[in-house]
mmCIF file of the N, C-alpha and C atoms, coordinates in Angstrom:
data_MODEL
# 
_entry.id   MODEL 
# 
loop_
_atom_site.group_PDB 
_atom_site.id 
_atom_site.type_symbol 
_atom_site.label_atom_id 
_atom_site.label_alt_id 
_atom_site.label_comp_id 
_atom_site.label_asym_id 
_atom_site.label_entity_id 
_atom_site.label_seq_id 
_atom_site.pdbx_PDB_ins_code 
_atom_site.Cartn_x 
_atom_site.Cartn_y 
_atom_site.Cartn_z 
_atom_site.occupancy 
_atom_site.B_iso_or_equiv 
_atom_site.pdbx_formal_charge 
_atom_site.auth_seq_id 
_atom_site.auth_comp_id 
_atom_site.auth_asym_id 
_atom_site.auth_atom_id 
_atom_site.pdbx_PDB_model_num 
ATOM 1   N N  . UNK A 1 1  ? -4.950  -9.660  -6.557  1.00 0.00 ? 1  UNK A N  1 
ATOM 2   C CA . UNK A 1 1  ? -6.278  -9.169  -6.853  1.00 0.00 ? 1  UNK A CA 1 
ATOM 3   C C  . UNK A 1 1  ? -6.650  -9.569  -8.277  1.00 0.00 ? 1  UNK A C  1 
ATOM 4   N N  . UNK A 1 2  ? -7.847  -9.439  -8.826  1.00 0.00 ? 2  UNK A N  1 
ATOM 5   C CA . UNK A 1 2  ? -8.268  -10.115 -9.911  1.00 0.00 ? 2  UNK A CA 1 
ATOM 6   C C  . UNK A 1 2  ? -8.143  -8.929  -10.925 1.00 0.00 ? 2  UNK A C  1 
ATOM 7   N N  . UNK A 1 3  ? -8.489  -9.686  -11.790 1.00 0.00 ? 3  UNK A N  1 
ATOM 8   C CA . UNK A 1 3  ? -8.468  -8.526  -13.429 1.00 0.00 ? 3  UNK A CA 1 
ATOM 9   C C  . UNK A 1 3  ? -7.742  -7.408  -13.369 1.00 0.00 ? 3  UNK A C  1 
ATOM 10  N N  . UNK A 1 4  ? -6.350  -7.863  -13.637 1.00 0.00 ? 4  UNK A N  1 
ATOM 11  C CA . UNK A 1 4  ? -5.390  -6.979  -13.453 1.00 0.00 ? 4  UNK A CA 1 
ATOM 12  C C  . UNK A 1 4  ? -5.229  -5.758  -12.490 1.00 0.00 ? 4  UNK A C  1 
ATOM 13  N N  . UNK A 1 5  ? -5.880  -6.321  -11.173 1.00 0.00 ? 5  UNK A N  1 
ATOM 14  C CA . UNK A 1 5  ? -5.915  -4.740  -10.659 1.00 0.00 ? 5  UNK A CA 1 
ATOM 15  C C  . UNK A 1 5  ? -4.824  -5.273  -9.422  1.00 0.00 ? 5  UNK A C  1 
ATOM 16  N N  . UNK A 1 6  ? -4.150  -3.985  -9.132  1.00 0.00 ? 6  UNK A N  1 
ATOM 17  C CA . UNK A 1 6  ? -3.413  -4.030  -8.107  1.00 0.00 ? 6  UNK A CA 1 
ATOM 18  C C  . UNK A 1 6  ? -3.609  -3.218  -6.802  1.00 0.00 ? 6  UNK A C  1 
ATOM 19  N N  . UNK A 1 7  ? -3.397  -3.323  -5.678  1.00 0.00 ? 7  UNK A N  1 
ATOM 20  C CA . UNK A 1 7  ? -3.357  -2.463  -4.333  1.00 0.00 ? 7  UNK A CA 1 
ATOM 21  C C  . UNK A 1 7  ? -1.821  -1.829  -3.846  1.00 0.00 ? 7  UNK A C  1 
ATOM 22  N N  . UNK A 1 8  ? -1.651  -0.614  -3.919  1.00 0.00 ? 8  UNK A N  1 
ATOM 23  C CA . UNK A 1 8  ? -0.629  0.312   -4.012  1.00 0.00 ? 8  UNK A CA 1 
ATOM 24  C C  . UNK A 1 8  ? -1.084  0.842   -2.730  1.00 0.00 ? 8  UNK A C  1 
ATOM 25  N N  . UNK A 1 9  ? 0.291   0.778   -1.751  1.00 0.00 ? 9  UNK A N  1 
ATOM 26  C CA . UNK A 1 9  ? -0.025  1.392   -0.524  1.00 0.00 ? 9  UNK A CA 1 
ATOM 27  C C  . UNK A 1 9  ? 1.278   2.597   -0.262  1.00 0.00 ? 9  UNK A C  1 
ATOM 28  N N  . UNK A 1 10 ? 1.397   3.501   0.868   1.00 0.00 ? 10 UNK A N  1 
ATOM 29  C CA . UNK A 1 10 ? 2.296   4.195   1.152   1.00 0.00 ? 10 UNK A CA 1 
ATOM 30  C C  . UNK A 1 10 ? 2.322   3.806   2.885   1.00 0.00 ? 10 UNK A C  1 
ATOM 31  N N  . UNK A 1 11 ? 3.263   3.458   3.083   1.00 0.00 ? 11 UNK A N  1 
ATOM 32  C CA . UNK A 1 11 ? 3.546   3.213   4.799   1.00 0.00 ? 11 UNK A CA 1 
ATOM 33  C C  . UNK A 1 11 ? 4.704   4.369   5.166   1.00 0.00 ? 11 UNK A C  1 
ATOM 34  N N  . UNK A 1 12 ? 4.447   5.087   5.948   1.00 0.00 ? 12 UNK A N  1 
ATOM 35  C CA . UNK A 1 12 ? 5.193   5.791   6.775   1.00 0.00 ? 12 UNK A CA 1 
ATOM 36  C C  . UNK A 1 12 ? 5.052   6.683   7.827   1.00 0.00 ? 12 UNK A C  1 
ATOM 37  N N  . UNK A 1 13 ? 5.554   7.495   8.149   1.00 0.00 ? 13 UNK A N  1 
ATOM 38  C CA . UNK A 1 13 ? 5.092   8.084   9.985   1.00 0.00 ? 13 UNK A CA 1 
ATOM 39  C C  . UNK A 1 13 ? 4.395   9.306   9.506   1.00 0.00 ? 13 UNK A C  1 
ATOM 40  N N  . UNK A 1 14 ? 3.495   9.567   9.832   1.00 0.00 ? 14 UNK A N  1 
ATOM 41  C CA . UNK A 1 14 ? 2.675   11.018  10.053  1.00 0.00 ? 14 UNK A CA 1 
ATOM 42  C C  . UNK A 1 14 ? 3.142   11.782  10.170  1.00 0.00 ? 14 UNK A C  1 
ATOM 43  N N  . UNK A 1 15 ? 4.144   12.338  10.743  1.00 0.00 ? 15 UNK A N  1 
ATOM 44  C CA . UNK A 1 15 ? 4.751   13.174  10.593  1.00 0.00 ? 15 UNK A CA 1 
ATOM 45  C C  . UNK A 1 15 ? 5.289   13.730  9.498   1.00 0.00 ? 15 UNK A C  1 
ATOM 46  N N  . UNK A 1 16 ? 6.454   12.543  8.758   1.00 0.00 ? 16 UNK A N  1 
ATOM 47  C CA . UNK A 1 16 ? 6.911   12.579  7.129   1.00 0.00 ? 16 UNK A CA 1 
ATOM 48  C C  . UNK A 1 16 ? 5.679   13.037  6.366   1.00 0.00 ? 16 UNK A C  1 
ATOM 49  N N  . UNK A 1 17 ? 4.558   11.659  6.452   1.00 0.00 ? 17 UNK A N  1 
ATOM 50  C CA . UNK A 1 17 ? 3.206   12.069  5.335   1.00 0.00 ? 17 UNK A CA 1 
ATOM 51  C C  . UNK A 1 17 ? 2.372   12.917  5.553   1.00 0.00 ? 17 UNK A C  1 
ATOM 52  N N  . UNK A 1 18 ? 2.441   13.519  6.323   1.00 0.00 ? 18 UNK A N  1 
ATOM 53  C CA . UNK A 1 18 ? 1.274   14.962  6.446   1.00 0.00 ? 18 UNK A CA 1 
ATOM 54  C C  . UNK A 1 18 ? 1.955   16.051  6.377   1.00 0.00 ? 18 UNK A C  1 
ATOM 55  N N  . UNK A 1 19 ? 3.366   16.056  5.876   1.00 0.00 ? 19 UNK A N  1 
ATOM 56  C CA . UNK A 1 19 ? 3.947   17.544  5.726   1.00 0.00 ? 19 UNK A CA 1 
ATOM 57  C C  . UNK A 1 19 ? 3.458   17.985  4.896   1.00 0.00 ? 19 UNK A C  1 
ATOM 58  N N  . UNK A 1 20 ? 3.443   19.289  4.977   1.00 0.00 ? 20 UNK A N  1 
ATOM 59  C CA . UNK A 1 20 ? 2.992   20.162  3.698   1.00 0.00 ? 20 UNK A CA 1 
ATOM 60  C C  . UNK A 1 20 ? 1.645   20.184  3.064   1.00 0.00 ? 20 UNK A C  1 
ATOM 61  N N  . UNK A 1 21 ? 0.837   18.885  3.357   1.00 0.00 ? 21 UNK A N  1 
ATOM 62  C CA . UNK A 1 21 ? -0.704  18.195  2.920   1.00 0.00 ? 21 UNK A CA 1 
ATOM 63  C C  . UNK A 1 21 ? -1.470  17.225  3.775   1.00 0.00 ? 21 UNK A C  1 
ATOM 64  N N  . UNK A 1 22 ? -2.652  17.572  3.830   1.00 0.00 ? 22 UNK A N  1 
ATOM 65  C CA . UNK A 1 22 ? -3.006  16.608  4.799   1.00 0.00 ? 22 UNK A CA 1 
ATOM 66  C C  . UNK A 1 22 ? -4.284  15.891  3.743   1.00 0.00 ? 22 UNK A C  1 
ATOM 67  N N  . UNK A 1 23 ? -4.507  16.081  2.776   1.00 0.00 ? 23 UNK A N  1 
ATOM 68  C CA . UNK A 1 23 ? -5.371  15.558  2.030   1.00 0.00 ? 23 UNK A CA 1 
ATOM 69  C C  . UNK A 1 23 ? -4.771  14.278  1.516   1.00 0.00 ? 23 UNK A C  1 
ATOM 70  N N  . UNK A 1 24 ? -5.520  13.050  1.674   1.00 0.00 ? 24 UNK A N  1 
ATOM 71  C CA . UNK A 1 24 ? -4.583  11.916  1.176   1.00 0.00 ? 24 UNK A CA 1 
ATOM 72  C C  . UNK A 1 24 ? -4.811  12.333  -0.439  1.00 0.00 ? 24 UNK A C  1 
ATOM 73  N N  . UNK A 1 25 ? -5.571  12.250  -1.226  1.00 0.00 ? 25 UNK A N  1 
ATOM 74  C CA . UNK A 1 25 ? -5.337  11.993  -2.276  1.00 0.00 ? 25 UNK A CA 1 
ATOM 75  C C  . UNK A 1 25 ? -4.005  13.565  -3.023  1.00 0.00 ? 25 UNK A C  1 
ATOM 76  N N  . UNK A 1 26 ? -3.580  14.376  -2.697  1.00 0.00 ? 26 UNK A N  1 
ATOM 77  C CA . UNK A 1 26 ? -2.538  14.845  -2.536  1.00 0.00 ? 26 UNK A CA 1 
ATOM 78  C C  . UNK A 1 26 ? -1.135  14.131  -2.018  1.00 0.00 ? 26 UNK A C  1 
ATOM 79  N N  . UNK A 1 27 ? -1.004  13.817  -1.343  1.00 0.00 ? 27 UNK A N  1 
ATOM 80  C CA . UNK A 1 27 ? -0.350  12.704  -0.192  1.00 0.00 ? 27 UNK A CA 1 
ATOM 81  C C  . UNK A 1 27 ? -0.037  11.723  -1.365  1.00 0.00 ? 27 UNK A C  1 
ATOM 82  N N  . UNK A 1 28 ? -0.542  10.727  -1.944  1.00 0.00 ? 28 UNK A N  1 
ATOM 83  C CA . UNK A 1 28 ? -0.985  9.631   -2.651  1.00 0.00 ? 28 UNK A CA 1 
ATOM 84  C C  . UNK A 1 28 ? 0.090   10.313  -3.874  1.00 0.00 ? 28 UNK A C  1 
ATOM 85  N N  . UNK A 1 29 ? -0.094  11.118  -4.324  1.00 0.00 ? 29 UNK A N  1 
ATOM 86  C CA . UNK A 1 29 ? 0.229   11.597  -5.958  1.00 0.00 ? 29 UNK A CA 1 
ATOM 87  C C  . UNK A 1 29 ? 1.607   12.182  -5.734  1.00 0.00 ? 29 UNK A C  1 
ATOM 88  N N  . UNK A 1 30 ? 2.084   12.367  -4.623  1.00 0.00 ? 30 UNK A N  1 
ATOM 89  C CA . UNK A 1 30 ? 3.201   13.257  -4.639  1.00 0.00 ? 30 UNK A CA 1 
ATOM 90  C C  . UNK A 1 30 ? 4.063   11.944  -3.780  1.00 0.00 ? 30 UNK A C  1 
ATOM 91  N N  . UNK A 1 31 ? 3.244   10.804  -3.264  1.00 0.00 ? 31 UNK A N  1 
ATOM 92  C CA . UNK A 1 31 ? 4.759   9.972   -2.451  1.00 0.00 ? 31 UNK A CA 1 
ATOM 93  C C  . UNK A 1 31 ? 4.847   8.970   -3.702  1.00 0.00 ? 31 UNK A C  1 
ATOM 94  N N  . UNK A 1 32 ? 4.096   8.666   -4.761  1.00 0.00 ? 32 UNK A N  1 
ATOM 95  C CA . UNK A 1 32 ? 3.857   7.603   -6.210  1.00 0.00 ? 32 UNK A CA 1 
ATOM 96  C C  . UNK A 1 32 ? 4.742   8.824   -6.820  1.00 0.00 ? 32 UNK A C  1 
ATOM 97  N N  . UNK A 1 33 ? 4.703   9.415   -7.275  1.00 0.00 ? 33 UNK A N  1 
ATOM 98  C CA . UNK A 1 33 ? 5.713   10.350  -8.019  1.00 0.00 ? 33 UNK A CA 1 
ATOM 99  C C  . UNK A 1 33 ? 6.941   10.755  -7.858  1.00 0.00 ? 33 UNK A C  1 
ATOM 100 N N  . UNK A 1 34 ? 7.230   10.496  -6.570  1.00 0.00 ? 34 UNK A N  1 
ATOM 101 C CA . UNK A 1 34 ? 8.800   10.564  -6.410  1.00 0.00 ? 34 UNK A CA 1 
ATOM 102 C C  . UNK A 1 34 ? 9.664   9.385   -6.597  1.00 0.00 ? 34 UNK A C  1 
ATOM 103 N N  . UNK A 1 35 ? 8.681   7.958   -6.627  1.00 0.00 ? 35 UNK A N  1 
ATOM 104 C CA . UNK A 1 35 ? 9.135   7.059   -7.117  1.00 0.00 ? 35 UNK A CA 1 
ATOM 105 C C  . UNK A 1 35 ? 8.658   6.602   -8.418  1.00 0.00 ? 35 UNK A C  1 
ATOM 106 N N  . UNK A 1 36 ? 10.351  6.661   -9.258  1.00 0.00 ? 36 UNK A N  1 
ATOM 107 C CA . UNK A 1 36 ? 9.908   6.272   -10.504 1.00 0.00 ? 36 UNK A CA 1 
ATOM 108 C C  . UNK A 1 36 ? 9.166   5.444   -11.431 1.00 0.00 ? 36 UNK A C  1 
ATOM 109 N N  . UNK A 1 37 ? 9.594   4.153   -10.294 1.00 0.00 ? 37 UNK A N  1 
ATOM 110 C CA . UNK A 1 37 ? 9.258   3.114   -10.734 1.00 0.00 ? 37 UNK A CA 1 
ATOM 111 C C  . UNK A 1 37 ? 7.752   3.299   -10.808 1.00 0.00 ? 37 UNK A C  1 
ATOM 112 N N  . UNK A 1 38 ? 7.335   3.320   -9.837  1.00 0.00 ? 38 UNK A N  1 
ATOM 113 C CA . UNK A 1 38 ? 5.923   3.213   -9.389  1.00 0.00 ? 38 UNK A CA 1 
ATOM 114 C C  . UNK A 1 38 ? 5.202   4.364   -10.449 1.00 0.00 ? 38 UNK A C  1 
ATOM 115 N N  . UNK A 1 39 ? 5.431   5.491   -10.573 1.00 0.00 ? 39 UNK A N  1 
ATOM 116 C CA . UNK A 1 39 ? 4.746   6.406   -11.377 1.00 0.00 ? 39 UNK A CA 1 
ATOM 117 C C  . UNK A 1 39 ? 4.975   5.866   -12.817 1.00 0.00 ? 39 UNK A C  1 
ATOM 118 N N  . UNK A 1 40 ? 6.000   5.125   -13.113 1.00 0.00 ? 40 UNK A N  1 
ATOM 119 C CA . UNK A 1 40 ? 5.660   4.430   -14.894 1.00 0.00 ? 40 UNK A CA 1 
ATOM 120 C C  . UNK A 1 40 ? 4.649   3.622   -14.737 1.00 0.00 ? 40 UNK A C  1 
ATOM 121 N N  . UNK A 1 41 ? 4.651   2.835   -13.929 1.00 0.00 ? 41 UNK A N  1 
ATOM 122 C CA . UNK A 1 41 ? 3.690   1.738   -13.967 1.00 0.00 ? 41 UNK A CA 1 
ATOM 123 C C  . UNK A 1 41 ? 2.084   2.105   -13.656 1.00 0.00 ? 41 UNK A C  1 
ATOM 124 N N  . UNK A 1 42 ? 2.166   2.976   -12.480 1.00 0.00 ? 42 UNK A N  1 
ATOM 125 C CA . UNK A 1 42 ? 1.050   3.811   -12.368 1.00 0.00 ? 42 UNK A CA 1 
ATOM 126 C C  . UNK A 1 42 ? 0.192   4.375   -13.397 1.00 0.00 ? 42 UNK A C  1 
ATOM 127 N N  . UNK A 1 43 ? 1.372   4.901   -14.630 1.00 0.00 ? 43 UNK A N  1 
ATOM 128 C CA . UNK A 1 43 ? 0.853   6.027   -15.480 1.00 0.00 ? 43 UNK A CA 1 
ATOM 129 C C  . UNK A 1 43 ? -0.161  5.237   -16.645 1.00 0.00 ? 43 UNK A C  1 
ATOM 130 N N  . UNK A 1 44 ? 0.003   3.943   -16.942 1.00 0.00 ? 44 UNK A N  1 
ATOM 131 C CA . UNK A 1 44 ? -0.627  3.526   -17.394 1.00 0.00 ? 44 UNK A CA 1 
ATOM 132 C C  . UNK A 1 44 ? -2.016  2.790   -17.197 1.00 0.00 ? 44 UNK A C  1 
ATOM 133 N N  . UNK A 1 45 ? -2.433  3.489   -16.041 1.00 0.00 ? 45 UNK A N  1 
ATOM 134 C CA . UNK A 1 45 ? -3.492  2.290   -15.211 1.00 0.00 ? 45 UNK A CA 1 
ATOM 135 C C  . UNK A 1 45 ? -4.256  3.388   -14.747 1.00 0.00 ? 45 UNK A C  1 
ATOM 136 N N  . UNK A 1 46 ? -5.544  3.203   -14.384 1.00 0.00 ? 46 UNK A N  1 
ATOM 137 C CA . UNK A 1 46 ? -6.918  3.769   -14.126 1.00 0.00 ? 46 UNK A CA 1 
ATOM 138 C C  . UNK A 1 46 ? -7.256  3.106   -12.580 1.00 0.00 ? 46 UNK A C  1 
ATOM 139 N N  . UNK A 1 47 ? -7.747  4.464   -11.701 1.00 0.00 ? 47 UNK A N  1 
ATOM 140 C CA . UNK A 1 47 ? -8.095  4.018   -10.189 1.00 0.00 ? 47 UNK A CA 1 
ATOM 141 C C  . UNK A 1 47 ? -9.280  3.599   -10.002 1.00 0.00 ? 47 UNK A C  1 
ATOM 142 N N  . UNK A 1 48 ? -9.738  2.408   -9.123  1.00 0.00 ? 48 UNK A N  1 
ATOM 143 C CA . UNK A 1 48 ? -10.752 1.548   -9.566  1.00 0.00 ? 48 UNK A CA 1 
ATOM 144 C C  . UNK A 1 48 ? -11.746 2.217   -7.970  1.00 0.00 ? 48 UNK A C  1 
ATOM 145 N N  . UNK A 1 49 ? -10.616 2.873   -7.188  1.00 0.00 ? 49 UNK A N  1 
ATOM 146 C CA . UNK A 1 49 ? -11.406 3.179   -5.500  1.00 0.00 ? 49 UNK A CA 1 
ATOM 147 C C  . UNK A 1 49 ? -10.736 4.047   -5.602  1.00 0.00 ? 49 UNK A C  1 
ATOM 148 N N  . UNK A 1 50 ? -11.574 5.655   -4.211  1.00 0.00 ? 50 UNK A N  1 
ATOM 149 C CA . UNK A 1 50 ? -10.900 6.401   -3.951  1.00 0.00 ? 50 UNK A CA 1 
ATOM 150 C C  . UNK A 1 50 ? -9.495  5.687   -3.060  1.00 0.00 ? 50 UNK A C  1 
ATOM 151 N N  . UNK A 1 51 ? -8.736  7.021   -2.832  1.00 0.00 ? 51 UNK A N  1 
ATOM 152 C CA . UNK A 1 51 ? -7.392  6.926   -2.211  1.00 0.00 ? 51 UNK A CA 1 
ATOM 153 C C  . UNK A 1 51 ? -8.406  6.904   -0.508  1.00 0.00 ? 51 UNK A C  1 
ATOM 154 N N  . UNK A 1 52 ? -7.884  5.888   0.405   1.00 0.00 ? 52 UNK A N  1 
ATOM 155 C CA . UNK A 1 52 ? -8.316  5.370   1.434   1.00 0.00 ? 52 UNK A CA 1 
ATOM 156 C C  . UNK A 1 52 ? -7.257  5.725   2.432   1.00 0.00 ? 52 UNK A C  1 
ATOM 157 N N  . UNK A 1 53 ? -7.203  5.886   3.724   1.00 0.00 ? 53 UNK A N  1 
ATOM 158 C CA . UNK A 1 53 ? -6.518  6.116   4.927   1.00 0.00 ? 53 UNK A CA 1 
ATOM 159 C C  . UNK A 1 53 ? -6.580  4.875   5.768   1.00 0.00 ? 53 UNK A C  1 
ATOM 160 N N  . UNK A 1 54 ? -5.836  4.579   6.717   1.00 0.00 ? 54 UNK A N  1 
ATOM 161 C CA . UNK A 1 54 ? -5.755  3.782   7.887   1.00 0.00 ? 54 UNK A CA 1 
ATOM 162 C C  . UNK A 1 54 ? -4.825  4.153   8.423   1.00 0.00 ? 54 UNK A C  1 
ATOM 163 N N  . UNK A 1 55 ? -4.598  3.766   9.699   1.00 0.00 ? 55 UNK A N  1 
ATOM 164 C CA . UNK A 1 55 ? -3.268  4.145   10.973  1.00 0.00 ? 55 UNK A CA 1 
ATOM 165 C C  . UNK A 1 55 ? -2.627  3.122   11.898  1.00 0.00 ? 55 UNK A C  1 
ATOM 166 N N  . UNK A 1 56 ? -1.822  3.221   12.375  1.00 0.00 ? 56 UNK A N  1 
ATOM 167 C CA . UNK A 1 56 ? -1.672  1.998   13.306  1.00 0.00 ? 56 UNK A CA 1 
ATOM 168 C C  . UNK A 1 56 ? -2.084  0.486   12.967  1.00 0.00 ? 56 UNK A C  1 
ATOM 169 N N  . UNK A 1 57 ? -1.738  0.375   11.826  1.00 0.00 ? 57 UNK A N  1 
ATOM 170 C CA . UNK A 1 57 ? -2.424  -1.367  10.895  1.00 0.00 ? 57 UNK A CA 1 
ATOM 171 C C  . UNK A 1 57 ? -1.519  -1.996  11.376  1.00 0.00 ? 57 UNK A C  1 
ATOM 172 N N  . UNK A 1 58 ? -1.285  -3.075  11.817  1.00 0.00 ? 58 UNK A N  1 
ATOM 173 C CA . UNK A 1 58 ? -0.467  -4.164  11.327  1.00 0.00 ? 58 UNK A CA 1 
ATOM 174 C C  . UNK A 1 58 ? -0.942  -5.661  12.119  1.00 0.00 ? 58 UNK A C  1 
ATOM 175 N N  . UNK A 1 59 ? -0.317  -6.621  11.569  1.00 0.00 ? 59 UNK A N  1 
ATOM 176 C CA . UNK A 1 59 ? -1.056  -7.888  11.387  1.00 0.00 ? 59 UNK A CA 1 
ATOM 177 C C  . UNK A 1 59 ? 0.129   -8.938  12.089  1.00 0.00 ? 59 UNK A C  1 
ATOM 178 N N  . UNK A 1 60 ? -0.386  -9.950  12.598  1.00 0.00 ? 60 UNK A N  1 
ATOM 179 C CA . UNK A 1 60 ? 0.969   -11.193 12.542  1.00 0.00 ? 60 UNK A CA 1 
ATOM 180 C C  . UNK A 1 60 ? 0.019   -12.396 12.637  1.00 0.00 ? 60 UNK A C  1 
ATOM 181 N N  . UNK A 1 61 ? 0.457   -13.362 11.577  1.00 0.00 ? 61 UNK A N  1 
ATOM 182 C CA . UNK A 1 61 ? -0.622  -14.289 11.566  1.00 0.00 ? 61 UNK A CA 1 
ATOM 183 C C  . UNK A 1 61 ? -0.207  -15.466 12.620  1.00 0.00 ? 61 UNK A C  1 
ATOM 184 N N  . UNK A 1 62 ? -0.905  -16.388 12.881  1.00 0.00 ? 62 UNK A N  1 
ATOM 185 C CA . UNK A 1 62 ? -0.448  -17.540 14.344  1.00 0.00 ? 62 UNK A CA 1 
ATOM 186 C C  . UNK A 1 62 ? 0.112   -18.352 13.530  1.00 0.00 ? 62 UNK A C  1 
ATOM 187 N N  . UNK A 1 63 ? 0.342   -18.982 12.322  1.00 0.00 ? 63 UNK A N  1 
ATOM 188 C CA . UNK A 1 63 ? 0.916   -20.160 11.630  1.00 0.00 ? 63 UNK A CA 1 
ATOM 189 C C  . UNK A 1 63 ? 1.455   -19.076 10.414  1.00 0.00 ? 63 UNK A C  1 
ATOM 190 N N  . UNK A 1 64 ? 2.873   -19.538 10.224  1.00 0.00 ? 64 UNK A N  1 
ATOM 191 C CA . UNK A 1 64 ? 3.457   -19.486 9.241   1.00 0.00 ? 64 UNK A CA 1 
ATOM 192 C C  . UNK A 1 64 ? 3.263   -20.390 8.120   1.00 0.00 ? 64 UNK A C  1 
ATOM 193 N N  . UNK A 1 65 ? 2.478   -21.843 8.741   1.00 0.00 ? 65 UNK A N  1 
ATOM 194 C CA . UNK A 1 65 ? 2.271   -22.904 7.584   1.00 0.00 ? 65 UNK A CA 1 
ATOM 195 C C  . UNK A 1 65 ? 1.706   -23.820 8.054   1.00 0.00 ? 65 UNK A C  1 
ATOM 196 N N  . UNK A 1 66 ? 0.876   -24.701 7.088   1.00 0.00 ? 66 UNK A N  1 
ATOM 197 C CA . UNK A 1 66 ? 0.200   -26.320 7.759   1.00 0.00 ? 66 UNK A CA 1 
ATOM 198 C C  . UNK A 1 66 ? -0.561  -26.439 6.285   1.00 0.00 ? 66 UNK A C  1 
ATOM 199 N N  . UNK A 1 67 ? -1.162  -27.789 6.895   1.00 0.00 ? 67 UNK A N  1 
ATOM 200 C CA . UNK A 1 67 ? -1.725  -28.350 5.604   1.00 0.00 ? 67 UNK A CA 1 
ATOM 201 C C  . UNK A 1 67 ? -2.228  -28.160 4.720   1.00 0.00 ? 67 UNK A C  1 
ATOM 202 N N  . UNK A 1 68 ? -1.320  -27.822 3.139   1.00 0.00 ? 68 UNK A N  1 
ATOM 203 C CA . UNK A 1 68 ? -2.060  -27.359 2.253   1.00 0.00 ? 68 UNK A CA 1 
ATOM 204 C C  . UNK A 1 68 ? -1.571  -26.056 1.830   1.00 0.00 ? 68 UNK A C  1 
ATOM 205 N N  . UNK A 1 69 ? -0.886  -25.396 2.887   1.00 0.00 ? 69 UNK A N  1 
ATOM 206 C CA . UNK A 1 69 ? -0.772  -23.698 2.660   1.00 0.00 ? 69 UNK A CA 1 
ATOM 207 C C  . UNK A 1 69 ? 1.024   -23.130 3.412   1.00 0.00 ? 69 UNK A C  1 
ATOM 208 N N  . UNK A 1 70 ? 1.180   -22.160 3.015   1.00 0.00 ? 70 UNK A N  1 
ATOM 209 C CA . UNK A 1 70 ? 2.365   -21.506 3.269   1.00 0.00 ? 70 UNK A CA 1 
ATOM 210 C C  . UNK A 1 70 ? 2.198   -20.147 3.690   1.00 0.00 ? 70 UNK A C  1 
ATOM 211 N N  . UNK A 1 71 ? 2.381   -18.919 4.297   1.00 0.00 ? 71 UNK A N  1 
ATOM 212 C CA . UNK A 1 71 ? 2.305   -17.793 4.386   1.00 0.00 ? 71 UNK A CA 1 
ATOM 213 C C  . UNK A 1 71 ? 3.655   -16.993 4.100   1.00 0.00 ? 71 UNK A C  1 
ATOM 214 N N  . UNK A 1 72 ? 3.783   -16.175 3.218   1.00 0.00 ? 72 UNK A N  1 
ATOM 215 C CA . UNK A 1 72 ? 5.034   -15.492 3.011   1.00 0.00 ? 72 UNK A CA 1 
ATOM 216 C C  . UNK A 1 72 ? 5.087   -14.268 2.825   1.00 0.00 ? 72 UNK A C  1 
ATOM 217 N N  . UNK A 1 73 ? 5.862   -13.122 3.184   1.00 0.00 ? 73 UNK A N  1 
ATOM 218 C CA . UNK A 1 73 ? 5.928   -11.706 3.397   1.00 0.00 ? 73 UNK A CA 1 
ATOM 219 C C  . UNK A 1 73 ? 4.681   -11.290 4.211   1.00 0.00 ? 73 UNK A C  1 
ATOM 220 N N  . UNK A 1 74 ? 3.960   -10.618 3.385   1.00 0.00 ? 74 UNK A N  1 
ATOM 221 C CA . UNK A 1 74 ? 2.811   -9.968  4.051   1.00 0.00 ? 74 UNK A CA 1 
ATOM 222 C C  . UNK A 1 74 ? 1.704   -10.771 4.438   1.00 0.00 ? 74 UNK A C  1 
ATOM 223 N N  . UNK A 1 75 ? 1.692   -11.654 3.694   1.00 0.00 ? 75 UNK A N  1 
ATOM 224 C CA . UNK A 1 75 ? 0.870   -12.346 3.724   1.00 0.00 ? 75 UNK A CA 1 
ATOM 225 C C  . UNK A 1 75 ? 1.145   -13.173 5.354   1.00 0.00 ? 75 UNK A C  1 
ATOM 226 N N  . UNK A 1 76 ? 2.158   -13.176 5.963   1.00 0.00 ? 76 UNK A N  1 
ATOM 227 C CA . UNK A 1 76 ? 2.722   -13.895 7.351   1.00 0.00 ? 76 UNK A CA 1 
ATOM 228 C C  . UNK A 1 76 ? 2.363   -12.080 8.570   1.00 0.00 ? 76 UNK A C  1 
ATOM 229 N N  . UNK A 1 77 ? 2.934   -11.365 7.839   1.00 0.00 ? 77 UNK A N  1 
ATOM 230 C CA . UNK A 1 77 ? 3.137   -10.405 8.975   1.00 0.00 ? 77 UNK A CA 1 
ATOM 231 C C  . UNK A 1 77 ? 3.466   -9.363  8.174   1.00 0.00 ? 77 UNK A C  1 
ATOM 232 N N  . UNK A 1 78 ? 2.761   -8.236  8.663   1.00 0.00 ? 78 UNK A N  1 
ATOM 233 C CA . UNK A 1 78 ? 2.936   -6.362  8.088   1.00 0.00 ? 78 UNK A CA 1 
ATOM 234 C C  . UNK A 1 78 ? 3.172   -5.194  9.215   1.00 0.00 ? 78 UNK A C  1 
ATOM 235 N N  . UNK A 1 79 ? 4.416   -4.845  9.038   1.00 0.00 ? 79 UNK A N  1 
ATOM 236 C CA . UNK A 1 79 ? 4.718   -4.210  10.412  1.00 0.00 ? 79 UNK A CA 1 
ATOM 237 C C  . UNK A 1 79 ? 4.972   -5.087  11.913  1.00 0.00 ? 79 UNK A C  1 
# 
């Protein structure tokens, strides 16, 4: 993404992420906070969009590669 901004996601089963909260932006602050890493890096940075939902996402692209281009990790397939 451009001008230093990044996209921070949480993937996991509904069940795990709606314990206890069903409000994402609750959800959001408490699964970034249990990881360290992510909450240092977090702590210094400003949210540019609200905290967003989706379900059942995932992607698989038809070419892994051809002229000109490569696809790798997510960018090939998510879930």
């Amino acid at each position: 993404l451009p001008d230093d901004v990044v996209s921070v996601g949480v993937v996991a089963e509904a069940d795990y992420l709606y314990r206890g909260a069903r409000d994402p932006e609750a959800i959001f602050k408490r699964e970034a906070g249990e990881c360290v890493w992510i909450a240092d890096h977090l702590r210094s940075g400003a949210r540019v969009e609200p905290v967003r939902v989706t379900g059942e996402f995932s992607y698989r692209a038809d070419a892994i590669g051809g002229d000109g281009f490569c696809l790798a990790g997510d960018a090939f397939a998510f879930l």
